[in-house]
N, C-alpha and C positions, 0 to 999 in steps of 0.2 A: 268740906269744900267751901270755900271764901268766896265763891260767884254760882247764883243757881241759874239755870234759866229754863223757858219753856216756848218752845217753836208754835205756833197754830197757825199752821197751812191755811186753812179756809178764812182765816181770818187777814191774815198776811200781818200778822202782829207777832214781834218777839216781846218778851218781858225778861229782864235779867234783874238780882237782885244779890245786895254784896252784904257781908256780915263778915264781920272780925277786920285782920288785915288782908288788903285784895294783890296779891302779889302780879308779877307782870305773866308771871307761867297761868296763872287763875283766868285774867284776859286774853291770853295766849288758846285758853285751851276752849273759853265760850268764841273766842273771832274761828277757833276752827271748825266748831258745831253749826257753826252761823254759816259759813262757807259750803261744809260741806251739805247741809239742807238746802241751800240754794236759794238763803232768806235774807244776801243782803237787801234786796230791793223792801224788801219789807220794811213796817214801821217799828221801830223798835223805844220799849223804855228801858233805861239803866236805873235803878232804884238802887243807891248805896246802903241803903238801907240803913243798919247799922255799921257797916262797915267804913273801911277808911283806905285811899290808897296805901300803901306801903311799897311804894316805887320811888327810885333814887334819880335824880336827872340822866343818868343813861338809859334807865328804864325808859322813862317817860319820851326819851329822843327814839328809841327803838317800834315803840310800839308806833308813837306820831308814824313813823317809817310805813312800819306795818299799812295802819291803814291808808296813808297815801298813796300806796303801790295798788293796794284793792280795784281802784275803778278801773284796770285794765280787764278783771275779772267782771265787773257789774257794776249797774250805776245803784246807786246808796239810796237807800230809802231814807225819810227824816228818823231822827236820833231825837228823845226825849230825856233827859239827864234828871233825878231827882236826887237832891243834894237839899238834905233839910237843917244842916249846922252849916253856919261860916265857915270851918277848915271844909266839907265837904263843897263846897258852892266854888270856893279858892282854887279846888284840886278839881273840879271839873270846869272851871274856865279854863286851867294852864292847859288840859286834857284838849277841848274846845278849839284854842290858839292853835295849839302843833301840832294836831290830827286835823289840820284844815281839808276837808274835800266838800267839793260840792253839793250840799246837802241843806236842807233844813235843818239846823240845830239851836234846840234851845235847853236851859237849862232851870225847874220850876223847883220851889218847896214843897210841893206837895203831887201826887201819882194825880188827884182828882183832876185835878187844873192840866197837868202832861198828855193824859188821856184828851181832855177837850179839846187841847192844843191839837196833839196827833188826827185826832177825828176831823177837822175842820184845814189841816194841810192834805191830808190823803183826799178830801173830796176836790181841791183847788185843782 
């Protein structure tokens, strides 16, 4: 699987992490994990990890879709994006741009720094 992740209820933290190519069914199948646990309010990191999108501009117009539709479902906790190469930082600003909803989003080169980030929005 090209997207892992891991819910902690008590903590209200998701962590997701992507390896190889991360298709649109891959995000498709962690935003329904995410739903159905009832953690978007949660804070969450995307760690590309090694991974790399491999979404097409329909893709990428689909999902934007996807999560714009969510906050009738729930308001969005902040989103942490780790993106440590140039193509990875490129594909999570286009990501950033067309999934625009109300949230804290930023996007760091390294998890340590996303984590400080994240700890220091959740107590605002």
């Amino acid at each position: 699987m090209a997207v892992t992740w891991q819910i902690a209820h008590p903590g209200r933290l998701v962590i997701a992490r992507g390896e190889g190519k991360i298709s649109l069914q891959d995000v498709e199948r962690y935003l329904d994990a995410v739903v159905v646990a009832d953690a978007l309010p949660y804070a969450k990191i995307f760690d590309l990890g090694t991974g790399s999108w491999d979404l097409n501009d329909t893709d990428m117009l689909v999902l934007a879709a996807r999560i714009r539709a969510y906050p009738a479902l729930s308001r969005f906790g902040p989103l942490a994006i780790v993106a440590t190469s140039d193509k990875q930082n490129q594909q999570a600003q286009m990501f950033a741009t067309l999934a625009d909803v109300e949230r804290p989003l930023q996007i760091f080169r390294t998890e340590d720094v996303a984590r400080k980030w994240l700890a220091e929005v959740s107590r605002a």
